[in-house]
N, C-alpha and C positions, 0 to 999 in steps of 0.2 A: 544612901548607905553612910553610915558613920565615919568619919576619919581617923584612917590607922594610927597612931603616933609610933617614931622609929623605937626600935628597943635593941639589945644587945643580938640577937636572932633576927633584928629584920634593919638590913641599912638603912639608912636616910633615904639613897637613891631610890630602891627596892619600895619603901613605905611610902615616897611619893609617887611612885608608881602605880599600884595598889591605888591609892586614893583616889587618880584621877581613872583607874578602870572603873572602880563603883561611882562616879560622877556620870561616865558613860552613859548615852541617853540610846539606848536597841530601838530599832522599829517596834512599831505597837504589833507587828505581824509574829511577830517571834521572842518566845520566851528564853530569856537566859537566867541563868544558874548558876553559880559556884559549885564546883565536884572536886575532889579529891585532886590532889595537883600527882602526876607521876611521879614516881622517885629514884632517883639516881642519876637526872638530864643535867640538874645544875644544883647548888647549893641553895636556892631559894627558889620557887616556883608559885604561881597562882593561874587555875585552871577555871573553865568557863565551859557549859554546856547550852547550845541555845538549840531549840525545834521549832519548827513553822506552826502558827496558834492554826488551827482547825477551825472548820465552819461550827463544832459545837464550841467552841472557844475554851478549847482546851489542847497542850501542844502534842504534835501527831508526828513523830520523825519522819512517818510516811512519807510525809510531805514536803521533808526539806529539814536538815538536821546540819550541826557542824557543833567543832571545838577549837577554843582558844586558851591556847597554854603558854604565860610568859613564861622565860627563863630569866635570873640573875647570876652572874658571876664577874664578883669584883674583879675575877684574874683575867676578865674580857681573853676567853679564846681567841684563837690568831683567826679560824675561821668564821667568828659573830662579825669581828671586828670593832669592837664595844661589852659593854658587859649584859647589853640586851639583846634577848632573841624572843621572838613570835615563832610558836611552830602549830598552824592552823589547817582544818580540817572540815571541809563542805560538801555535802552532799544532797541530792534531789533525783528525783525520778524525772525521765524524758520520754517524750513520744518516740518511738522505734525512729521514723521518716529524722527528725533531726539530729537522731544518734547519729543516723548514717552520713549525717555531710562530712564532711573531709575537715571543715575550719571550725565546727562546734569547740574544740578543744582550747586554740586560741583565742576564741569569743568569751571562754569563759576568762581564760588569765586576764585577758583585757578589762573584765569587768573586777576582778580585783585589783588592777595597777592604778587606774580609773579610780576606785573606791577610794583607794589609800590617797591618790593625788587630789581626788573632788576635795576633800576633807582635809589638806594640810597636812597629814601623814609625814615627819619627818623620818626616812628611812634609809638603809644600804643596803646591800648584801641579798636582795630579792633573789628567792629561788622554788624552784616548786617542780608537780606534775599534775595533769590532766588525764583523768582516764574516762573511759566511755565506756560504760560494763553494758554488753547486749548478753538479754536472756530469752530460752524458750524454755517452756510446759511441759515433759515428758513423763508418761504412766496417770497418777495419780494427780500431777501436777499440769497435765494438759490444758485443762479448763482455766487456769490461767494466761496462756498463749503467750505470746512476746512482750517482750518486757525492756526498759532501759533506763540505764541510770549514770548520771555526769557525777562524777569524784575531781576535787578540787583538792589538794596539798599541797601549801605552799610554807616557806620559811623567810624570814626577814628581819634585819636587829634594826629597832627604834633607835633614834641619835636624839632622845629626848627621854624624860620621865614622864609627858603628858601622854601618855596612852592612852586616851578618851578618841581622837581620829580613828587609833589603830581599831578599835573596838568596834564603832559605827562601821567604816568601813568593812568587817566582817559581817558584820548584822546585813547590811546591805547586801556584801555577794550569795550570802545566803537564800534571802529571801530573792533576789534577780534568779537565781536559778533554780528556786522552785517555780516560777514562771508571776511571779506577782511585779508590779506596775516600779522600774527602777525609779527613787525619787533623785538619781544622779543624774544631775545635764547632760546630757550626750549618747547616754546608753542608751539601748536598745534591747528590743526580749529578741531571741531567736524567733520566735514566733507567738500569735495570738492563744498560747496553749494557759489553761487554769487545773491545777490541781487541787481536785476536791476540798477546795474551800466556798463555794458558793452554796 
């Protein structure tokens, strides 16, 4: 992608920021995307949509979805503690059997503390949740039976303008929790599960 140059509307900080998100190199597994950034979180913002590519090779949210939305604000909230905040968003379908473990949920933060650290990731202020949504089929929707899915939200202000770690790092927990092969040292899948990409 092209380099922003700063302009009266977009800081210096802000524009070097930007720059090294489109420098960010995603896994080949998952498409990202620019979307519409939210409005009214911060006075500058740049948003990001990625989905897990599909066995026809085309992105399938089915299979593992998430969002990444920087914030700016020169007046660094007391809460960011800086004028950068990350507030990102991961999701994936699970087998029912490892919804039910008790530590799925910390396995996953792990795997984004893990991401942001494998990579360099200069950061503070980490914070998040982990939800485990179990579903069943009922009436008309029976025939689909049990269902489950890991939701990952977490927040975190960069102590740099090189946001290109921050970004892989996402890429990364996204794709470890649709169930594909972690290329971070030390992770692990919860289990030998593949979602319809084969």
């Amino acid at each position: 992608m092209s380099e922003i140059p700063p302009t009266p509307t977009r800081p210096p900080a802000f524009a070097a920021a930007v720059e090294s998100v489109h420098r960010a190199s995603a896994r080949d597994a998952l498409a990202v995307t620019e979307i519409p950034a939210p409005n009214g979180l911060a006075p500058h913002a740049l948003a990001l949509a990625g989905d897990v590519v599909g066995a026809a090779g085309r992105p399938d949210p089915d299979l593992g979805t998430g969002r990444f939305v920087l914030l700016y604000d020169e007046d660094e909230p007391e809460a960011w503690g800086g004028p950068f905040r990350v507030v990102s968003f991961a999701q994936a379908p699970l087998e029912t059997e490892i919804a039910l473990d008790p530590f799925v949920a910390d396995v996953a933060w792990s795997w984004l503390v893990d991401s942001l650290d494998a990579r360099g990731a200069s950061y503070d202020q980490a914070s998040g949740t982990a939800t485990k949504i179990l579903s069943t089929g009922y009436g008309e929707l029976a025939s689909h039976g049990d269902g489950a899915q890991l939701e990952l939200r977490a927040s975190w202000s960069p102590t740099s303008t090189d946001l290109a770690p921050h970004i892989e790092a996402w890429s990364e927990l996204i794709c470890t929790l649709a169930g594909l092969p972690p290329t971070v040292e030390g992770v692990t899948l919860l289990a030998s599960r593949r979602v319809g990409r084969d």
